[in-house]
BALOBA-1460 file (C-alpha; in Angstrom, 3 decimals):
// residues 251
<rec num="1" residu="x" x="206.004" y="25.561" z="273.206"/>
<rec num="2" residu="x" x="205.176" y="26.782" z="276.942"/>
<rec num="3" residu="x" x="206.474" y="23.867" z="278.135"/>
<rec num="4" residu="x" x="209.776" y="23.771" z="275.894"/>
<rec num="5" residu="x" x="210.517" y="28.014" z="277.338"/>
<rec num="6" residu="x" x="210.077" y="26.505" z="281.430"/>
<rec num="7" residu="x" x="212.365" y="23.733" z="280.964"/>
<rec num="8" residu="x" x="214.533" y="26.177" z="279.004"/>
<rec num="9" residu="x" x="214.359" y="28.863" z="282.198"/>
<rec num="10" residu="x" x="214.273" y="25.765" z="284.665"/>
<rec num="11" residu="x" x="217.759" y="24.756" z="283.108"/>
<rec num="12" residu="x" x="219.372" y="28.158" z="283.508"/>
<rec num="13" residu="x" x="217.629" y="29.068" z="287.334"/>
<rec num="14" residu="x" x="219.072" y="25.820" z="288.320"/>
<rec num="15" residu="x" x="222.495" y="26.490" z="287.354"/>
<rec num="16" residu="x" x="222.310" y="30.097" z="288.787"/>
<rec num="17" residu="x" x="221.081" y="28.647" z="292.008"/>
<rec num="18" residu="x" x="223.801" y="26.275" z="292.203"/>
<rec num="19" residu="x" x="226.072" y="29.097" z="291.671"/>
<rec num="20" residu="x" x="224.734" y="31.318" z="294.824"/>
<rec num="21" residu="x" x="224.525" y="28.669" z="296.869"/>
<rec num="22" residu="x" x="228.178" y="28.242" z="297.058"/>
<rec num="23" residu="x" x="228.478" y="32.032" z="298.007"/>
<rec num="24" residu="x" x="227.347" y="34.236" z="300.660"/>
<rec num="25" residu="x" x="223.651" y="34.517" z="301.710"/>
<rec num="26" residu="x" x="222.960" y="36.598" z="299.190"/>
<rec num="27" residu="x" x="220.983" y="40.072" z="300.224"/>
<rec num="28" residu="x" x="217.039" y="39.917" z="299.784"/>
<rec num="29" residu="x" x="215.806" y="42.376" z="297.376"/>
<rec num="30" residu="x" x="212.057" y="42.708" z="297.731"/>
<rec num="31" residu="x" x="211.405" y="44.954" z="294.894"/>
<rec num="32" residu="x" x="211.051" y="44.303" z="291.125"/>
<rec num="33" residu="x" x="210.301" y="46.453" z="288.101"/>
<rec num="34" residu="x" x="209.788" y="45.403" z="284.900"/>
<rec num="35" residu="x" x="208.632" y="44.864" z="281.130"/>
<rec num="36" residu="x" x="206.332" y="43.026" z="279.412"/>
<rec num="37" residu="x" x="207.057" y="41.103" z="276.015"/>
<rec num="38" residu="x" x="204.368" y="39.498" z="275.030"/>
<rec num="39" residu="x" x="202.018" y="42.211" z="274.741"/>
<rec num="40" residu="x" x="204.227" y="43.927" z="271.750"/>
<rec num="41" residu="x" x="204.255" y="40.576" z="270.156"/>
<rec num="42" residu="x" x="200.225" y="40.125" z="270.166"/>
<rec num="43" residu="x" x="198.955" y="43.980" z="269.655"/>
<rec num="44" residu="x" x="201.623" y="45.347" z="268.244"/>
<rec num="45" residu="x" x="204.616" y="47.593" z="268.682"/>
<rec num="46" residu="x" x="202.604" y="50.317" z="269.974"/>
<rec num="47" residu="x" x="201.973" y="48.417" z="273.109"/>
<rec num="48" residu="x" x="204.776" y="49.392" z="276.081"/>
<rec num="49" residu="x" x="203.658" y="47.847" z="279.471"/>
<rec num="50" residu="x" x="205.346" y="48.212" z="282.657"/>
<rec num="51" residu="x" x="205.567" y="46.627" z="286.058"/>
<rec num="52" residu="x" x="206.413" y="46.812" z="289.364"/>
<rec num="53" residu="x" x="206.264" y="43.841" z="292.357"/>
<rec num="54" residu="x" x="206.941" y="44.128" z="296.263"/>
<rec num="55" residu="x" x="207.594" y="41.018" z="298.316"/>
<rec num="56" residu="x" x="205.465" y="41.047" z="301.618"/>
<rec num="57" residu="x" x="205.959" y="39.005" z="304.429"/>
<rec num="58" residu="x" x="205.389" y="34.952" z="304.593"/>
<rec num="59" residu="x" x="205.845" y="34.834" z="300.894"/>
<rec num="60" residu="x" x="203.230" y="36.634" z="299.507"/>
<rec num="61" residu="x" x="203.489" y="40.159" z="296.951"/>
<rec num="62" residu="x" x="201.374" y="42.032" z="295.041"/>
<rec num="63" residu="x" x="202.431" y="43.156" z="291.563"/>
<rec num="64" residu="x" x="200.935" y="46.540" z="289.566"/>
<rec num="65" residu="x" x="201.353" y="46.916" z="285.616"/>
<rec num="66" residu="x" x="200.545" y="49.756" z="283.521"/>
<rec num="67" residu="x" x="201.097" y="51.339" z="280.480"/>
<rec num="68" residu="x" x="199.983" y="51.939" z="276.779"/>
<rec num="69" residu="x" x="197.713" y="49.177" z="275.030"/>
<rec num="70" residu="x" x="196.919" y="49.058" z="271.279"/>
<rec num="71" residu="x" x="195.229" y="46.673" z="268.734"/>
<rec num="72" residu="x" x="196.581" y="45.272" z="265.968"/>
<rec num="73" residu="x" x="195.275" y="46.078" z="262.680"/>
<rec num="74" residu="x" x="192.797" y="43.858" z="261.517"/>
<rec num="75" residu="x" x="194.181" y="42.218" z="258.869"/>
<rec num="76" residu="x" x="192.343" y="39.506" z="257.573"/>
<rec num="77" residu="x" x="189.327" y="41.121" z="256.972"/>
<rec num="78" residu="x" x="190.497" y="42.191" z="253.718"/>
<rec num="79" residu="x" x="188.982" y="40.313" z="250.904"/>
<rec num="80" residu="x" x="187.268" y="41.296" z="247.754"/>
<rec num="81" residu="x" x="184.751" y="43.482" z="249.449"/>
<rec num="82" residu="x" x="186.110" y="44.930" z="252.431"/>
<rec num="83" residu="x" x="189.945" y="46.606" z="252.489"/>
<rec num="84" residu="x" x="191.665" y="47.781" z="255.086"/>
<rec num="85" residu="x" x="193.498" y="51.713" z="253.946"/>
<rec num="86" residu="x" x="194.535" y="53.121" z="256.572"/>
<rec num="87" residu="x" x="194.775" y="53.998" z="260.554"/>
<rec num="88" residu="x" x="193.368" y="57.520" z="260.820"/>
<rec num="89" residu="x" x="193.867" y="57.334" z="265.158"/>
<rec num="90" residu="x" x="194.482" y="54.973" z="267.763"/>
<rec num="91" residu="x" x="195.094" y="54.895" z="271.270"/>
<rec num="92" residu="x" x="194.355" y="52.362" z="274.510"/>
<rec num="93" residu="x" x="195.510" y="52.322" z="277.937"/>
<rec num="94" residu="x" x="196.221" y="49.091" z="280.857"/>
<rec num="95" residu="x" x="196.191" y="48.882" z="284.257"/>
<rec num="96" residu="x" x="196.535" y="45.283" z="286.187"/>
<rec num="97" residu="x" x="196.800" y="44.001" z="289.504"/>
<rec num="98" residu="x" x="197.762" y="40.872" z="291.464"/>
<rec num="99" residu="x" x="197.930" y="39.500" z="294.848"/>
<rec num="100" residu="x" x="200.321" y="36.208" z="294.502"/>
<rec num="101" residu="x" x="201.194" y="33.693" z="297.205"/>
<rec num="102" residu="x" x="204.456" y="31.681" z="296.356"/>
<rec num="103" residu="x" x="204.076" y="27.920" z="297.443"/>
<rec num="104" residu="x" x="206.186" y="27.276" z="300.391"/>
<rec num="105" residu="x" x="205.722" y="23.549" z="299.918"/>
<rec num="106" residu="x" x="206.728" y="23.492" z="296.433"/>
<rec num="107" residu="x" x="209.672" y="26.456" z="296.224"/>
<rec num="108" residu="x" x="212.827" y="25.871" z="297.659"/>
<rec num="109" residu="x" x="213.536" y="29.471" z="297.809"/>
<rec num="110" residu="x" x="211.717" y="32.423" z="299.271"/>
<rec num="111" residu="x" x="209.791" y="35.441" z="297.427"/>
<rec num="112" residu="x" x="209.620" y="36.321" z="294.638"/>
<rec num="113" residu="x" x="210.716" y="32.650" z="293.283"/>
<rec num="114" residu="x" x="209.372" y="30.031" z="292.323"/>
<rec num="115" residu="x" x="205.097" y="28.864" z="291.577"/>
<rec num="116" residu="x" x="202.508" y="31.882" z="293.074"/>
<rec num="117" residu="x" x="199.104" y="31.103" z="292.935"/>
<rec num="118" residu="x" x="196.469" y="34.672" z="293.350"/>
<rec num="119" residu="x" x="193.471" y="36.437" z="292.182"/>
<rec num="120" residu="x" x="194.046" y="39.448" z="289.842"/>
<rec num="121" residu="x" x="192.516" y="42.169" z="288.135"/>
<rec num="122" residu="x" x="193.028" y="44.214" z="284.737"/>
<rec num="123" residu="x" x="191.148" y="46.455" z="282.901"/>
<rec num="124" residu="x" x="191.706" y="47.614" z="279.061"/>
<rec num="125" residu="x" x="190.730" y="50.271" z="276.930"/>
<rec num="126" residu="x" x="191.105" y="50.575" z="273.136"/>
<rec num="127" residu="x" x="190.390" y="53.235" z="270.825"/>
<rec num="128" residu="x" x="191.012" y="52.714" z="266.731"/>
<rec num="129" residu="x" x="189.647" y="54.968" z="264.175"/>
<rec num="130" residu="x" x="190.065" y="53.117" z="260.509"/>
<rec num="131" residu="x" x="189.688" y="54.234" z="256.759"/>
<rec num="132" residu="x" x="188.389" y="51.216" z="254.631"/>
<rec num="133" residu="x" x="187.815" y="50.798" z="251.279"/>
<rec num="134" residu="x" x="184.507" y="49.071" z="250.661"/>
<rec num="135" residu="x" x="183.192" y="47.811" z="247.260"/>
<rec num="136" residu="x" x="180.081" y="45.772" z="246.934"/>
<rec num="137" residu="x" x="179.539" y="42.488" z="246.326"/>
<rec num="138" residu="x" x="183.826" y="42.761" z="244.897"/>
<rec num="139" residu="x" x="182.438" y="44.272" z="241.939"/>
<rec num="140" residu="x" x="181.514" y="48.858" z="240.780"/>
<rec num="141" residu="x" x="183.107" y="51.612" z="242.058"/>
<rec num="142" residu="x" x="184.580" y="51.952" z="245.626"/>
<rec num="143" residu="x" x="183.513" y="54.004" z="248.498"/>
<rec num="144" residu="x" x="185.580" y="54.744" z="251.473"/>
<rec num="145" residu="x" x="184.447" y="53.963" z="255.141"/>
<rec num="146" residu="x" x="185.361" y="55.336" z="258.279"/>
<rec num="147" residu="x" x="184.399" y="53.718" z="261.402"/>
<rec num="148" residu="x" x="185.577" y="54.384" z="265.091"/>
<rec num="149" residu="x" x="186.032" y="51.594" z="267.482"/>
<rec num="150" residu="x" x="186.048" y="51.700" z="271.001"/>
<rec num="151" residu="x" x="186.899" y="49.063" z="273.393"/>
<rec num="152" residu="x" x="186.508" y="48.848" z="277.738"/>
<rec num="153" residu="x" x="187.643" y="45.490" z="279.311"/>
<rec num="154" residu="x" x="187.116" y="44.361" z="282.883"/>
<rec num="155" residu="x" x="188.355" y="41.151" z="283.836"/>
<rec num="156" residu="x" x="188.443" y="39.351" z="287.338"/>
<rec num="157" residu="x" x="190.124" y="36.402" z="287.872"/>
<rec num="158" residu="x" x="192.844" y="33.626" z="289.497"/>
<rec num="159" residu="x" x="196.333" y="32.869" z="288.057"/>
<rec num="160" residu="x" x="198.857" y="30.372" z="288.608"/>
<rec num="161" residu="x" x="202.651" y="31.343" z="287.260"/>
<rec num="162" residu="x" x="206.335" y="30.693" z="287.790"/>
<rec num="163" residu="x" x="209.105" y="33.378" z="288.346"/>
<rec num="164" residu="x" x="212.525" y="32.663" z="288.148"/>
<rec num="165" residu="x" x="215.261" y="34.442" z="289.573"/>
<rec num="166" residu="x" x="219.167" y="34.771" z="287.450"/>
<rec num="167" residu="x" x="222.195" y="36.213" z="289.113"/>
<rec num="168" residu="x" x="220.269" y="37.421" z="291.518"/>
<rec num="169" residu="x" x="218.745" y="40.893" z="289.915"/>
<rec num="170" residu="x" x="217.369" y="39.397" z="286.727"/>
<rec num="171" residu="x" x="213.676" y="38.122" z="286.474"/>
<rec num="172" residu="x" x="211.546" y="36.145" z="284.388"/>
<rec num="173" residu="x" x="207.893" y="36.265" z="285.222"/>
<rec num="174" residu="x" x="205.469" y="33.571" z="283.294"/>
<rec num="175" residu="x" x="201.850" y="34.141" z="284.175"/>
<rec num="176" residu="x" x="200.803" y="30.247" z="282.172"/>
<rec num="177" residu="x" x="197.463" y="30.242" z="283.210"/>
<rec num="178" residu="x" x="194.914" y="32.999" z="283.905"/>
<rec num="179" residu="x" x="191.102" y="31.976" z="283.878"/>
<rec num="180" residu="x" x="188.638" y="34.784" z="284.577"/>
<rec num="181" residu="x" x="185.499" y="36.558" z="284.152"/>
<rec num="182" residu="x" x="185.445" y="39.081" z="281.997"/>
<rec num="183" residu="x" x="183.228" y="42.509" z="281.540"/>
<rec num="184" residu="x" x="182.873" y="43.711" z="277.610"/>
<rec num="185" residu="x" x="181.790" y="46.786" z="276.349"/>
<rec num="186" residu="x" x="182.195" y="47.857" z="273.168"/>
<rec num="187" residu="x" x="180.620" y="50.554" z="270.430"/>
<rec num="188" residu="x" x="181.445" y="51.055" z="266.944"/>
<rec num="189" residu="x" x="180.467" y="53.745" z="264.666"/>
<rec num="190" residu="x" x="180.771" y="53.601" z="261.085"/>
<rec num="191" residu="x" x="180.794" y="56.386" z="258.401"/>
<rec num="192" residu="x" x="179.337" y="56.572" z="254.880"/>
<rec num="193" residu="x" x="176.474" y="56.240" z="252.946"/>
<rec num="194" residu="x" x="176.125" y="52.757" z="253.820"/>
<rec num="195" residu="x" x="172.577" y="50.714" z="253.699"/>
<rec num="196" residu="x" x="171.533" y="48.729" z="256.480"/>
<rec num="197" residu="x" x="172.811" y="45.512" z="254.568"/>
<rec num="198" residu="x" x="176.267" y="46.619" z="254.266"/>
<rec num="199" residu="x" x="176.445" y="47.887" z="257.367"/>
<rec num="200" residu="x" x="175.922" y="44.368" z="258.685"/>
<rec num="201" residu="x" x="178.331" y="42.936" z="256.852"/>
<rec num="202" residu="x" x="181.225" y="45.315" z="258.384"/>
<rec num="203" residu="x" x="179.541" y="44.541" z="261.643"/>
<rec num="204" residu="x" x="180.148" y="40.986" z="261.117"/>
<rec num="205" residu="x" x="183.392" y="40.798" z="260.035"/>
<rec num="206" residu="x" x="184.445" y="43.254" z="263.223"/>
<rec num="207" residu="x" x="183.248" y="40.605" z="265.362"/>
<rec num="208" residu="x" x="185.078" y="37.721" z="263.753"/>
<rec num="209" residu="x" x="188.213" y="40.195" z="264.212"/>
<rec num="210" residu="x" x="187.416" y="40.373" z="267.573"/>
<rec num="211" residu="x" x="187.054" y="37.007" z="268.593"/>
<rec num="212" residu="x" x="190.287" y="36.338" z="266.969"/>
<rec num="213" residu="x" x="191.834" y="39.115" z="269.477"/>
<rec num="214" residu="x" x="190.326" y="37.939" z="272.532"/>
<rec num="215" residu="x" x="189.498" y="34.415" z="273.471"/>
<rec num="216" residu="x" x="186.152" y="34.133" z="274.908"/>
<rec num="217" residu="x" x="184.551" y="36.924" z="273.365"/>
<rec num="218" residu="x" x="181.133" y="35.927" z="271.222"/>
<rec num="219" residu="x" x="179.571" y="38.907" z="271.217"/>
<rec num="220" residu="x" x="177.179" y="40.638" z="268.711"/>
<rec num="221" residu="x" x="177.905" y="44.393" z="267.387"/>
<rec num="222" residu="x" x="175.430" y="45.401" z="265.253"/>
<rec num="223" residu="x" x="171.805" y="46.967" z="266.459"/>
<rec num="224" residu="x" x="170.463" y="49.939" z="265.872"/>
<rec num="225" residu="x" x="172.864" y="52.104" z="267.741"/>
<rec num="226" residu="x" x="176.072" y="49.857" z="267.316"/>
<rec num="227" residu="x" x="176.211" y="49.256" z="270.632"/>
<rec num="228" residu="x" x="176.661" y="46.138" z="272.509"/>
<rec num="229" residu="x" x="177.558" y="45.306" z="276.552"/>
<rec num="230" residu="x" x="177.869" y="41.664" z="277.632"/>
<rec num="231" residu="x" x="179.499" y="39.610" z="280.402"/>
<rec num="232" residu="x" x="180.540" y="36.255" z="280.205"/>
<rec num="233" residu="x" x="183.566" y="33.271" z="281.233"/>
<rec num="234" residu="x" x="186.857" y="34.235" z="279.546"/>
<rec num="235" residu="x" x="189.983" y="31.767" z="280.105"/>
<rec num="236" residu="x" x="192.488" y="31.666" z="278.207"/>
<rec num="237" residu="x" x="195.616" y="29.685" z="278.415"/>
<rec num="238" residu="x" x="198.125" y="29.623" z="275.301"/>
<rec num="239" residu="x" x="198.972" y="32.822" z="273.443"/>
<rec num="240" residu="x" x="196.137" y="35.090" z="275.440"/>
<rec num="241" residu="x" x="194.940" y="37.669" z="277.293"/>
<rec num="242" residu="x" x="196.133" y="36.384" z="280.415"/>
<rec num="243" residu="x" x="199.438" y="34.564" z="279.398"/>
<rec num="244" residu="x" x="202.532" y="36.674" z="279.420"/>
<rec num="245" residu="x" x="206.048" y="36.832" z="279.798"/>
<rec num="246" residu="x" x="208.007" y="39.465" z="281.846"/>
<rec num="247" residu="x" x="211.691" y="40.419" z="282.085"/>
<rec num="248" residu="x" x="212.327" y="42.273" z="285.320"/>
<rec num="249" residu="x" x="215.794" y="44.154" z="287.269"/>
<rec num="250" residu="x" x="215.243" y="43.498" z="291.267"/>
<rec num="251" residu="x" x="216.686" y="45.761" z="293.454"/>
């Protein structure tokens, strides 16, 4: 699928390309803002990140993205025991950083197109408050559950991407790889008169929800205090945390 979008965007650059070459030396535009589309496709609507890059000198840029972040509702924990009602609050905020340095040897055109190589940084919150409707064992009369989830990510690490360049003001940004080390903390609170075995059991299916949302977590909610803080190696590579596609305007 990744593969099938660059050759798509390779197609298209190429002709562009062939297009301005036959033209004046076209003006350098060193500044890009723009959008990112696949976090609205992953967490949701509610998600609206924005960006902005400068080119530097001997091909290199940084890049800064920020914006609103939210989950997606956690869906598939509803079975005969456990049922999602509804989302009583939510909130979440990103902020990102990169340091890119676009590959001479392998770019036949200057900043910012072509393959960039650089270390980055990003850090996530997330807030949701839910309403669930918990029955035990599937079977006697409901009770409803309110729990409050809150979510801090740090995350450290080295990309490689491609950014192509269209009629000279459009952008499309691919960050395809982004391995990294990431920081988790995490602490849910749940509602209800709930005994210690049932509030396992929503402990356990929040963590399978979790490591559905973010490859290369494996942590453990569930002591005493619902707390839990862990480090550990997070890369991800297909439909991730660190693979996204951006549509930018230079100027």
């Amino acid at each position: 699928m990744v593969l099938s979008i660059v050759f798509v965007f390779s197609s298209l650059n190429t002709s562009a390309q062939t297009s301005d070459s036959s033209a004046k030396p076209e003006k350098e535009f060193k500044n890009t803002i723009r959008f990112n589309i696949t976090n609205p496709l992953i967490f949701g609507g509610k998600s609206l990140i924005f960006g902005y890059e400068r080119v530097l000198k001997n091909n290199k840029s940084f890049s800064i993205n920020i914006g609103q972040a939210s989950l997606s509702p956690f869906s598939f924990v509803d079975d005969s025991e456990l049922k999602a009602k509804s989302i009583l609050n939510e909130g979440g905020f990103h902020i990102s950083g990169d340091y890119r340095i676009y590959l001479s040897k392998l770019n036949k055109y200057n900043a910012p197109r072509g393959v960039y190589v650089g270390p980055y940084y990003s850090y996530n919150t997330f807030n949701k408050e839910h309403s669930w409707e918990f029955t035990k064992d599937g079977t006697g009369p409901p009770q409803t559950v309110d729990s409050d989830l809150k979510i801090n990510i740090h995350t450290v690490g080295v990309e490689l991407g491609y950014q192509f360049v269209f009629w000279k003001r459009l952008s499309v940004d691919m960050i395809l790889l982004g391995p990294g080390v990431a920081g988790y903390k995490l602490k849910a609170d749940v509602g209800g008169n709930l005994s210690d075995e049932d509030r396992q059991l929503f402990f356990d299916k929040l963590n399978e929800a979790l490591k559905d949302k973010f490859p290369g977590y494996s942590g453990t909610i569930g002591n005493d205090t619902g707390e839990f803080q862990r480090k550990g190696t997070k890369s991800t590579t297909s439909l991730g945390y660190r693979y996204m596609i951006q549509i930018g305007y230079r100027f």
